[in-house]
C-alpha positions in Angstrom: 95.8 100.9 98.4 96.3 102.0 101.4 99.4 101.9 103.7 99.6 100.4 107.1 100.4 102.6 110.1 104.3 102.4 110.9 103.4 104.0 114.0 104.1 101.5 117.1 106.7 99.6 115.0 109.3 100.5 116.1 110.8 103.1 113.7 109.5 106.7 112.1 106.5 107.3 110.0 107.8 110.3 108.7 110.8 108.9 107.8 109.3 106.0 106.3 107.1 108.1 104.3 110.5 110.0 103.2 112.3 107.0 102.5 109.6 105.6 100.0 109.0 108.7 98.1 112.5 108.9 97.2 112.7 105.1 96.2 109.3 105.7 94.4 111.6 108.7 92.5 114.6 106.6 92.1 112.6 103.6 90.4 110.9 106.2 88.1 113.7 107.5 86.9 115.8 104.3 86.3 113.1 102.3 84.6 109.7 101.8 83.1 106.9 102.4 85.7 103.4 100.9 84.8 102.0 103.0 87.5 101.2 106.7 88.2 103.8 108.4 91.0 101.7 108.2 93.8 100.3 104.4 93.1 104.3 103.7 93.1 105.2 106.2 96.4 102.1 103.9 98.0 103.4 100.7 97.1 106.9 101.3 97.9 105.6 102.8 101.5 104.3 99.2 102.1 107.0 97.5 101.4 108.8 100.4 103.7 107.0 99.2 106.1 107.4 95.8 106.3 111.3 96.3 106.2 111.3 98.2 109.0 108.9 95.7 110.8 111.5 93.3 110.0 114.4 95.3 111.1 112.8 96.2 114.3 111.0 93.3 115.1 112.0 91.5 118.6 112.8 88.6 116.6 114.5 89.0 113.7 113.8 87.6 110.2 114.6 88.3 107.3 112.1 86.6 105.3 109.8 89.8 104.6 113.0 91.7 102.5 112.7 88.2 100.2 108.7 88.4 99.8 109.8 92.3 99.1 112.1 91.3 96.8 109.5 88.8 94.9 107.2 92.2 94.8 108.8 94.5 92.6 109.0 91.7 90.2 105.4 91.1 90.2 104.7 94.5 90.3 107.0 94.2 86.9 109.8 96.9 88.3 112.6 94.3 86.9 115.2 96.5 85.5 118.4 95.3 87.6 119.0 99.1 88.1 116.2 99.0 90.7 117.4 95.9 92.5 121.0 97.6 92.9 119.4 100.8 93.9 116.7 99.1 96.6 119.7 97.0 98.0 122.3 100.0 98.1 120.1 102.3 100.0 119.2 99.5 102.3 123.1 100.6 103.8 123.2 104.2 102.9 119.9 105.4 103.5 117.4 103.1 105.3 119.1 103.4 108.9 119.0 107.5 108.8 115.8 107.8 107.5 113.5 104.8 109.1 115.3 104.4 112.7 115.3 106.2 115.7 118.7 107.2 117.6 118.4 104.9 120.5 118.6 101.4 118.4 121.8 99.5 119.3 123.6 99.8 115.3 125.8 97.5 115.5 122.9 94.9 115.7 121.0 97.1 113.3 123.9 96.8 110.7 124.3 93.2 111.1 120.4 92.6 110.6 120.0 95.7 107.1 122.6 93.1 105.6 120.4 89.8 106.2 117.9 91.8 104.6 120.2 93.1 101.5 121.1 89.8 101.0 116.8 88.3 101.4 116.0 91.1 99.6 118.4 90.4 96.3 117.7 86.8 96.5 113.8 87.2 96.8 113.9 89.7 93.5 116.3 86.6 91.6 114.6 84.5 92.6 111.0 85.8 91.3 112.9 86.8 88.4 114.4 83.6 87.2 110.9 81.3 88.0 108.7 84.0 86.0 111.3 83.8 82.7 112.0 80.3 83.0 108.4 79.1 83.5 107.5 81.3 80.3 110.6 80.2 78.7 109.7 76.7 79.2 105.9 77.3 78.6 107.1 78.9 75.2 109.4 75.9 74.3 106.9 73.1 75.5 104.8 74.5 73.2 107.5 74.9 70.1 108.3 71.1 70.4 105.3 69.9 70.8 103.7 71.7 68.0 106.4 69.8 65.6 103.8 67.4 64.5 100.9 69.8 63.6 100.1 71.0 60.2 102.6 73.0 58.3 101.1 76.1 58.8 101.0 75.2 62.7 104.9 74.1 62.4 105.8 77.5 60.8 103.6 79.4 63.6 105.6 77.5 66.3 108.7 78.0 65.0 108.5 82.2 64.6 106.9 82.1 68.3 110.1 80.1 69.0 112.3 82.2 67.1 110.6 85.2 68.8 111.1 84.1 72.0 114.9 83.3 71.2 115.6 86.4 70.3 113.7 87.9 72.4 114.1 86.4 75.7 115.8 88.4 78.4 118.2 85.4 79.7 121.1 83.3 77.5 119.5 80.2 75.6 121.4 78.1 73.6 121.3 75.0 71.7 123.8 72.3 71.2 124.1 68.6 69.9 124.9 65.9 72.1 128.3 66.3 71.5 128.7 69.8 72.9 128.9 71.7 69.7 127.1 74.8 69.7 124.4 74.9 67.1 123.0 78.2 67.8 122.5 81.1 70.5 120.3 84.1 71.2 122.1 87.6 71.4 121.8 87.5 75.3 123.9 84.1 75.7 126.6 86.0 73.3 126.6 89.1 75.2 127.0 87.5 78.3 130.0 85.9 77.2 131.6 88.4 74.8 131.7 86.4 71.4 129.3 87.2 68.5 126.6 84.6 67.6 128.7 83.3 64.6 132.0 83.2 66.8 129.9 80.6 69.5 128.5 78.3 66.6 132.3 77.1 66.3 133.1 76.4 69.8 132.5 73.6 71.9 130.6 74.0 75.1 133.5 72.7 77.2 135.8 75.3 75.7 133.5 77.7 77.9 133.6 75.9 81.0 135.9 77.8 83.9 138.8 75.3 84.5 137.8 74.8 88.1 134.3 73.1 87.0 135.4 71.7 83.5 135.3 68.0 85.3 132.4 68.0 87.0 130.2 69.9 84.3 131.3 67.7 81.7 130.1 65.1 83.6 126.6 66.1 84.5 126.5 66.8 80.4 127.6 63.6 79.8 124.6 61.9 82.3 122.3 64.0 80.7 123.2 63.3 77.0 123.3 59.8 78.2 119.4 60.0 79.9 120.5 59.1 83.0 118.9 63.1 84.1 116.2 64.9 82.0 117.6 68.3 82.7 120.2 69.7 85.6 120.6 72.8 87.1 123.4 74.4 88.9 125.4 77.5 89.7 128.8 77.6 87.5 131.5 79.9 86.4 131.8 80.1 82.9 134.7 82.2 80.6 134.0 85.1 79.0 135.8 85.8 75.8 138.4 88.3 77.1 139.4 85.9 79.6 136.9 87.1 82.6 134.8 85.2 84.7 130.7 85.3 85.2 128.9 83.0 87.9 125.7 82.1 85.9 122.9 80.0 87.0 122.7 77.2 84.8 119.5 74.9 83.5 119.7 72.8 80.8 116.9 70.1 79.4 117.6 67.2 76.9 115.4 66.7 73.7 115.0 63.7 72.2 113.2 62.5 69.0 110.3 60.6 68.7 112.2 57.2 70.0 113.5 58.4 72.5 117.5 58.6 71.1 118.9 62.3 72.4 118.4 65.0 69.7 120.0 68.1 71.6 120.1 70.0 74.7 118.4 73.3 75.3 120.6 75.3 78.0 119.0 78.7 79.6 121.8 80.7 81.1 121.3 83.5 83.6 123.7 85.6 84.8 124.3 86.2 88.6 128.1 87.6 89.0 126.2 90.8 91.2 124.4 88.0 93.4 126.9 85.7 94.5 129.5 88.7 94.8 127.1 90.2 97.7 126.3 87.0 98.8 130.2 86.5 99.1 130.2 89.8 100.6 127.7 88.9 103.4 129.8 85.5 104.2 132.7 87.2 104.8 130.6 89.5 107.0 129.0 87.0 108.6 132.2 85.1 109.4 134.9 88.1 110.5 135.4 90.6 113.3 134.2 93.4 112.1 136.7 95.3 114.5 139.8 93.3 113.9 139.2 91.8 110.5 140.4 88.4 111.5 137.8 85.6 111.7 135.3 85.2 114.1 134.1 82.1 116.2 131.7 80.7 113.9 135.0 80.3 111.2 136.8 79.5 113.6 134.6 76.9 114.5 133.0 75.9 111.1 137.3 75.5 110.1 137.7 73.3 113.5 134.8 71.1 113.0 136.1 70.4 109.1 139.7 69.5 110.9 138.1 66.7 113.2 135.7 65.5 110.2 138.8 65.0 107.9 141.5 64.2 110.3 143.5 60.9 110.2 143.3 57.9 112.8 147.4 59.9 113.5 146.4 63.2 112.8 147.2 65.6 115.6 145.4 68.9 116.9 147.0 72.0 118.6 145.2 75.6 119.7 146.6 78.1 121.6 143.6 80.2 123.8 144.8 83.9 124.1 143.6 86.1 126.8 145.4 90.0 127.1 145.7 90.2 130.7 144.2 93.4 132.5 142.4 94.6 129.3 139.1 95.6 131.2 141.3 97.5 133.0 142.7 99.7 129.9 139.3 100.0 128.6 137.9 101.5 131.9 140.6 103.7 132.3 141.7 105.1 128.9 137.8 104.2 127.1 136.4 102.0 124.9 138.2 103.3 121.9 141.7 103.5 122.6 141.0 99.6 123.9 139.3 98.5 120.2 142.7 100.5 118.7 144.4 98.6 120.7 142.8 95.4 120.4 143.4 96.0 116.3 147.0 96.5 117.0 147.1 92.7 118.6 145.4 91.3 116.0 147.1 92.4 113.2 150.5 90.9 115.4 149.3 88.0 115.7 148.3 87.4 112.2 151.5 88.7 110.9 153.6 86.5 113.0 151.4 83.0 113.2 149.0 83.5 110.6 152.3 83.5 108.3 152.9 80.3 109.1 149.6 78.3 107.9 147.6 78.8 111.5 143.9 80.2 111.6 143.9 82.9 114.0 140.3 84.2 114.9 138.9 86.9 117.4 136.5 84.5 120.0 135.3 88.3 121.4 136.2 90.3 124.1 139.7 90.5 124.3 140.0 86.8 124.0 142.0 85.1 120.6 142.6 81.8 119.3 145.0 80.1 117.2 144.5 76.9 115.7 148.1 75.4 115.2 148.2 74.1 111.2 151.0 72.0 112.3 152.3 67.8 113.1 155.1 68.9 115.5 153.4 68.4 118.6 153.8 70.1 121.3 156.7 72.2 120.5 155.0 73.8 117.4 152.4 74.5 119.9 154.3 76.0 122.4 156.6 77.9 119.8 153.3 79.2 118.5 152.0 80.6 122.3 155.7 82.0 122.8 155.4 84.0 119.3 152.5 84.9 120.2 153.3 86.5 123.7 156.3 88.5 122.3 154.0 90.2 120.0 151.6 91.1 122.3 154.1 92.4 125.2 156.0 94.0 122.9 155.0 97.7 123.5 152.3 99.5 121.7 151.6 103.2 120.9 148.3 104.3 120.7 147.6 107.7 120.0 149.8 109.6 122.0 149.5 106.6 124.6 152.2 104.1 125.2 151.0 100.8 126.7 152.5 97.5 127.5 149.9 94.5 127.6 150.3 90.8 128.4 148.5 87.9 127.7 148.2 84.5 129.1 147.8 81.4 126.8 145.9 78.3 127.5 148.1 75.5 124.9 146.4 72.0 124.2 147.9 69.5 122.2 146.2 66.0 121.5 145.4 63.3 118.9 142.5 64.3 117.2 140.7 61.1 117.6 141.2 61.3 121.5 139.0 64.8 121.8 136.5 66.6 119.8 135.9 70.4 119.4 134.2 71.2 122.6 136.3 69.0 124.8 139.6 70.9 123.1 137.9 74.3 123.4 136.6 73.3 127.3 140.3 72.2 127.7 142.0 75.2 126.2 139.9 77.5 128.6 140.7 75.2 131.8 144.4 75.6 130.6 143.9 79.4 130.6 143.1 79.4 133.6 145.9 77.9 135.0 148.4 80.3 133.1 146.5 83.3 134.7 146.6 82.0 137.8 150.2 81.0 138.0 151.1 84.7 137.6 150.0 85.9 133.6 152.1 86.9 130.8 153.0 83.1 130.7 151.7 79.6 129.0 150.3 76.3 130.3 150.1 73.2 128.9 146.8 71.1 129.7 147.6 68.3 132.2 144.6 65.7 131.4 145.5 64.6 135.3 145.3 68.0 137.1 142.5 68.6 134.8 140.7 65.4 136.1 141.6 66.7 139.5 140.5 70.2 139.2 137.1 68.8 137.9 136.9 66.3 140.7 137.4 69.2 143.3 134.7 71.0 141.5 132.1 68.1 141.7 133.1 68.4 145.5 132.7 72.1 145.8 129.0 71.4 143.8 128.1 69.0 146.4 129.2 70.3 149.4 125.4 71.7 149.9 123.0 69.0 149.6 125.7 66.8 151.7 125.1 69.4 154.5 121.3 68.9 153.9 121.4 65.4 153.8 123.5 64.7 157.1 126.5 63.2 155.2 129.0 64.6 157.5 130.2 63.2 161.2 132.7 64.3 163.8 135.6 62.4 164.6 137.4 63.2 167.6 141.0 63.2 168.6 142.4 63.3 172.6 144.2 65.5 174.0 146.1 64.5 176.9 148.0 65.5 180.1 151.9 65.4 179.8 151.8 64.9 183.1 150.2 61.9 184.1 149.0 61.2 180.5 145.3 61.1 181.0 142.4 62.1 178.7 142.0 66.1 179.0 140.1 67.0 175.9 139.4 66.4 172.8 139.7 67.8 169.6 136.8 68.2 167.1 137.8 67.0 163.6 135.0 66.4 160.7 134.8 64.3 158.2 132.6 63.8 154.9 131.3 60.4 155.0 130.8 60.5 150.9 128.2 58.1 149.4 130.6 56.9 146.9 134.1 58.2 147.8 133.6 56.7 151.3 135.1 59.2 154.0 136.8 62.1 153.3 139.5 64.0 155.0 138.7 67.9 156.2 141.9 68.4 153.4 139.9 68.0 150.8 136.9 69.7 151.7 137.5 72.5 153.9 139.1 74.5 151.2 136.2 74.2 149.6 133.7 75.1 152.0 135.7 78.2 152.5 136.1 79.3 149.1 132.4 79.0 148.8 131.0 80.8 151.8 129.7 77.4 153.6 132.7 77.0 155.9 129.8 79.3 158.0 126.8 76.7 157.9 129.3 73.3 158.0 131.1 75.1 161.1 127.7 75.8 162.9 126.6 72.3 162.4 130.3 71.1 163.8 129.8 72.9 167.0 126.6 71.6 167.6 127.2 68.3 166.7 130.4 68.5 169.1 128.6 70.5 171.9 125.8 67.6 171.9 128.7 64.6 172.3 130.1 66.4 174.8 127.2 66.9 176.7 126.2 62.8 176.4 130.1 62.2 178.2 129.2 65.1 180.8 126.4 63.7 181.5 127.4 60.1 181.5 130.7 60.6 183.0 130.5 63.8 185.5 133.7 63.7 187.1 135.6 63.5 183.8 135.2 67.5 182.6 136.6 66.5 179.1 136.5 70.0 177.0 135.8 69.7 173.4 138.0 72.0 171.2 135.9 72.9 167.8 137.9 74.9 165.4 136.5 78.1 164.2 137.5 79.0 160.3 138.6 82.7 159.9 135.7 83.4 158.0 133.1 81.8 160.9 135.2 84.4 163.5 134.2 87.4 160.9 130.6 86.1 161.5 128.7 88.8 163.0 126.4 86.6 164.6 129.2 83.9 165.8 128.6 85.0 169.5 124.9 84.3 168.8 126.1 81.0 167.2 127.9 79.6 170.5 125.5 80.6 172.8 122.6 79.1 170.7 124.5 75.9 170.6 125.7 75.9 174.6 121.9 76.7 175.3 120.4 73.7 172.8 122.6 71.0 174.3 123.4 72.0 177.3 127.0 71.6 177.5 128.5 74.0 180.1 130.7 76.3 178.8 133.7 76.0 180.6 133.8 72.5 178.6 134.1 74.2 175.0 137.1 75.3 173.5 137.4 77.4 170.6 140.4 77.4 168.4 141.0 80.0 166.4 144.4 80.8 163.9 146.6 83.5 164.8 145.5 85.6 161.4 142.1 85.4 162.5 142.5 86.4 165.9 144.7 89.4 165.3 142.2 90.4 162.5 143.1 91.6 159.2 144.4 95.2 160.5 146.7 94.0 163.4 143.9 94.5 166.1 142.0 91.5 167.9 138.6 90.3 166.6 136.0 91.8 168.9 133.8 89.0 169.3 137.1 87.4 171.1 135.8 89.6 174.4 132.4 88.6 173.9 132.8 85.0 173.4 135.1 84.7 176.6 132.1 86.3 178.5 130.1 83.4 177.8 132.8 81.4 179.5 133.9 79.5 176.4 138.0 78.9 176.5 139.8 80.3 173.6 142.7 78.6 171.6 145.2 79.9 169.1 145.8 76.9 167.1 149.5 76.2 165.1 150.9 79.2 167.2 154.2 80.3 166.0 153.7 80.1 162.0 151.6 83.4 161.9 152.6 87.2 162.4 151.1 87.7 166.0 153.0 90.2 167.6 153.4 88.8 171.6 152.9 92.0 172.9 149.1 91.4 172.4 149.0 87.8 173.9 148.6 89.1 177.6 145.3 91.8 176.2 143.5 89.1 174.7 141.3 86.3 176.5 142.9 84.1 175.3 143.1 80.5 177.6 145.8 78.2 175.6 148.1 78.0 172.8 148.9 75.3 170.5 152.1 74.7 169.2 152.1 74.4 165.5 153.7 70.9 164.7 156.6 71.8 162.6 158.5 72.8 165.7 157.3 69.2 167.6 158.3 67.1 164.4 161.7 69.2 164.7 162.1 67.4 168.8 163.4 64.2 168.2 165.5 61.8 170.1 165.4 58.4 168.6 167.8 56.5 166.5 169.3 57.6 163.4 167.3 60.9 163.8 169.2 61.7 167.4 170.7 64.7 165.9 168.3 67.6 165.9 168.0 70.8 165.0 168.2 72.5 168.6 166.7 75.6 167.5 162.7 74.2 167.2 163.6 72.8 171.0 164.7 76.5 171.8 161.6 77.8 170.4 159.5 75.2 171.7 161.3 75.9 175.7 160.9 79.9 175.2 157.1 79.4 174.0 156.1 77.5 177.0 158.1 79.4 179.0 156.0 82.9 177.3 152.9 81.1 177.4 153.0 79.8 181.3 154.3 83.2 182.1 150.8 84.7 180.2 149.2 81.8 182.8 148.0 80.1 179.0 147.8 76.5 178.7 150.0 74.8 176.0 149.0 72.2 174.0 152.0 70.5 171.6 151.0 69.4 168.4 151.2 66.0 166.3 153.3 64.5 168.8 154.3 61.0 166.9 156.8 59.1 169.2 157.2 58.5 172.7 160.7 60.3 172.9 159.0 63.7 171.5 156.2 63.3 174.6 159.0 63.2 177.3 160.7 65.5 175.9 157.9 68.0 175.5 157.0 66.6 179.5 160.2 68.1 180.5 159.9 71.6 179.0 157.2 71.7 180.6 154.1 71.7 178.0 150.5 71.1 179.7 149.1 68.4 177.2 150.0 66.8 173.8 148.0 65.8 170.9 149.3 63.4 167.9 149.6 59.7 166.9 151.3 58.8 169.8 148.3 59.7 172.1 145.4 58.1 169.3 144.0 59.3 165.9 141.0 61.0 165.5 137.7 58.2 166.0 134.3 58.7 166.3 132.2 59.5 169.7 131.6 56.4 170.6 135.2 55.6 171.2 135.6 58.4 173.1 132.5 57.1 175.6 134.4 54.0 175.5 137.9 55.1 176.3 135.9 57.6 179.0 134.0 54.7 180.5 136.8 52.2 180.7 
């Protein structure tokens, strides 16, 4: 036979080739081998081979380590030496010999188990179907030779008896009531009693306590024809008091009418099987770092909470998040932060685990405890408060001291009102929220800031196609002489004309736009849109001169290419540039180290008028005022609102009057314009009129409106 080429695969041929000739020595020397050495290294090199296929395969499977399995016992190497031997050196020896250095082991660890586990089952599996189709061959044939001659009955019988005695599993035989009439020396062994000792004890005397009930009752359906024969997996006693997991088939046989004669019961045991396959579940379903369980416990044990949970059952979980743990794990290395993460673990399972919650490792440095608990929101809370003080409490490492934090996400609900992802998409909002209120804290999840946190998302998300699809407009609101209270300019304002929130305020939006980058694009497509009005009213209206103010976000004045920007738009529509003003904040025009933007210069070359808008509230130092080109200052409206005169609000605070009198009087020394801000009353206008401010905007002078009013008001 000869042995495919491992080169290519994946993993070493010459370690391949080492690996099978010393499973090829270790089968030889546990058990029977009806094959010369080197028929057995071959053999054994194929099924090498196709393990380390499967190991190194893009796409793992474990299926070829159970048709591996199902080969030894066809190639008759049965003794249950070898299968403990094959799935031992699966872990000790199959990684060092067969795999190069550079495959990830973690993964390669997680995938040798799969095939432990494929590989025991397949080699059971082949096992139990081979004796139990000859057992069953062999018994078909004892019972139905009954009726044949004597010498035929005797002949049945000894091949019967032979096979009894001789069979390599348990049989035994009982009458319908349950008392043992007679086992082979396998079925005693297995359970520690001698033959005679069994033929005086009842088959429910041997069942484990656990699966008495339900055993007795599958015999009793049996004995009662409502099954022909059952087969499960049970634990049964041993004599001194042990337990063995066997895997159980037993067949009723009747006589000739039909009436139940006895039961025939076959009896393997498979105590090493389900201990590994225990083994691999807990494997399967724990940290391997931290030991605690992992998320698919954690979620198999959540999903079992909402399937049994009450129509008043109640659900808590506490998200856990260490705060700054990336930056530990940079700074000190990866292995000081999995000590460390061990450390929090075992905390948190000694001081909430104690108390009936599951505590599970989700990954990273992110926990979760599901709160075992009807209190409410208090257990809850108490549980993220325990929690905290065992994480912040300070933790030696090595010879490292460290103090962590975490920040915990709490939700708290009716189980009937959520289900597992909406809890776990809650508890993550939640954490969120605690990190962003300032860590090493808790939040409780507010179904109504959660609504409006996704709301504002679904804004954010369609801020873009609303661009593209022309959904927003430009409202504009005067601006007007003090003086003689005519229409001087006007103030840009836009406004998202939302298919099905109708329109929406810049408050909402602009934020948004911002946060996202697109404050850049929506701003450009302002200015045009306000340059081309104010154009039409030029036009239309020549002697007017009506500027247009369009605000510029800090981030559009960081543009590069806002000079470019303005020009573009002054030379698309028209408008001359002494009829555009730009408003800028006082952050953004001092710049981010104290120093005016230099596109400031630029932009006042083209001829543009320049604005700082809600002058006063920023950190502008007023030394700079007379270098920059700067044309007007607004007045933020706090220190208007704080200029009042009428009825029972006649007392004012005189200070914002002071500041609003020395601000004129700085700005008109400057030679700036001054523009006061959400003027709402007619007593704040004359007022403002008689310190002197240029022009005021507000309520009192008109809300923002679209274009066309503007015309109107212009043309009337």
């Amino acid at each position: 036979m000869r042995a495919p080429d491992p080169e290519g695969g994946g993993f070493s041929r010459p370690g391949a080739q080492a690996y099978a000739a010393e499973w090829a020595r270790a089968v030889r020397r546990i058990a029977f081998v009806p094959l010369s050495a080197a028929e057995t290294e071959r053999l054994l090199l194929v099924h090498t081979v196709r393990l380390g296929q499967a190991l190194t395969a893009p796409t793992f499977s474990a299926d070829a380590a159970e048709d591996v399995g199902r080969a030894l016992v066809e190639a008759h190497l049965t003794e249950p030496a070898v299968l403990d031997w094959s799935v031992r050196a699966l872990a000790d020896r199959f990684l060092a010999w067969v795999l190069p250095v550079q495959v990830d082991l973690p993964e390669a660890r997680e995938r040798i188990a799969a095939l432990q586990a494929a590989l025991a089952a397949g080699f059971a599996r082949a096992l139990r179907d081979r004796t139990f189709s000859q057992q069953e061959r062999i018994a078909r044939s004892a019972w139905q030779a009954r009726d044949a001659v004597e010498q035929a009955l005797r002949d049945s019988e000894a091949r019967f008896r032979a096979v009894f005695t001789g069979a390599a599993i348990g049989i035994g035989i009982a009458g319908i009531d349950g008392t043992i009439i007679d086992v082979n020396q396998p079925f005693a062994d297995m359970l520690g009693y001698r033959i005679d000792e069994l033929r005086e004890i009842n088959v429910a005397a041997l069942f484990h306590a656990d699966d008495a009930a339900g055993l007795w009752e599958l015999y009793q359906e049996l004995i009662e024809g409502k099954h022909d024969s059952v087969r499960v997996e049970k634990r049964y006693h041993r004599k001194d008091g042990s337990v063995v997991w066997t895997d159980l088939a037993v067949s009723l046989i009747r006589h000739d009418d039909g009436r139940p004669r006895f039961t025939v019961a076959m009896i393997e045991d498979i105590t090493q099987r389900y201990e590994l396959q225990q083994r691999l579940r807990f494997q399967a379903l724990h940290d391997p770092l931290t030991g605690l369980p992992n998320r698919t416990l954690f979620f198999e044990t959540l999903a079992e909470v909402f399937a049994g949970a009450g129509p008043e059952q109640r659900v808590g979980l506490c998200f856990i998040d260490l705060d700054g743990f990336k930056a530990i794990n940079d700074s000190l290395g990866h292995d000081l932060g999995d000590r460390l993460l061990k450390v929090i673990a075992r905390r948190l399972a000694d001081c909430v685990a104690g108390r009936g919650h599951l505590v599970a490792r989700m990954g990273g440095d992110e926990f979760v405890v599901l709160v075992d608990s009807d209190g409410g929101i208090d257990d809850a809370v108490e549980v993220a408060e325990l929690a905290l003080a065992a994480v912040s409490a300070p933790i030696h490492v090595g010879d490292q001291q460290l103090a962590v934090s975490a920040s915990i996400g709490i939700v708290e609900c009716p189980a009937a009102e959520t289900s597992a992802s909406e809890l776990m998409k809650a508890a993550d909002t939640t954490l969120y929220w605690a990190k962003a209120e300032g860590r090493g804290r808790w939040a409780v999840y507010d179904p109504e800031r959660s609504a409006a946190d996704i709301a504002r998302s679904a804004l954010a998300a369609g801020l873009p196609a609303a661009l593209d699809r022309g959904e927003f407009v430009v409202h504009y609101q005067p601006i007007v002489s003090l003086l003689d209270r005519s229409l001087v300019a006007v103030e840009a304002l836009v406004r998202w004309q939302h298919p099905e929130l109708g329109l929406i305020g810049p408050d909402r939006f602009i934020g948004l736009a911002e946060e996202t980058g697109l404050i850049v694009q929506l701003g450009a497509w302002v200015l045009k849109q306000a340059c081309r009005d104010a154009e039409s009213w030029h036009r239309a209206y020549p002697g007017t001169r009506v500027i247009v103010s369009v605000n510029l976000a800090a981030r559009q004045a960081d543009d590069p290419a806002i000079v470019e920007t303005v020009a573009e738009a002054l030379q698309h529509t028209g408008l001359p540039a002494e009829l555009l003003q730009l408003e800028l904040t006082e952050s953004a025009v001092m710049g981010t180290a104290g120093e005016p933007l230099r596109s400031l210069r630029r932009l006042a070359d083209l001829g543009v008028r320049l604005a700082i808008d809600d002058f006063g509230t920023g950190y502008s130092n007023l030394a700079y005022l007379r270098r920059l080109p700067i044309h007007c200052l607004k007045l933020a409206g706090p220190f208007v609102e704080g200029i009042r005169a009428d009825g029972a609000d006649a007392v004012a605070d005189h200070r914002d009057e002071r500041i609003v009198d020395a601000l004129v009087r700085l700005a008109h020394a400057l030679e700036l314009w001054v523009t006061a801000e959400a003027v709402e009353t007619e007593a704040q206008a004359e007022r403002l009129r008689a310190l002197r401010c240029d022009t005021g905007q507000g309520r009192w002078f008109g809300v923002p409106v679209p274009a066309d009013h503007i015309r109107a008001r212009l043309a009337g």
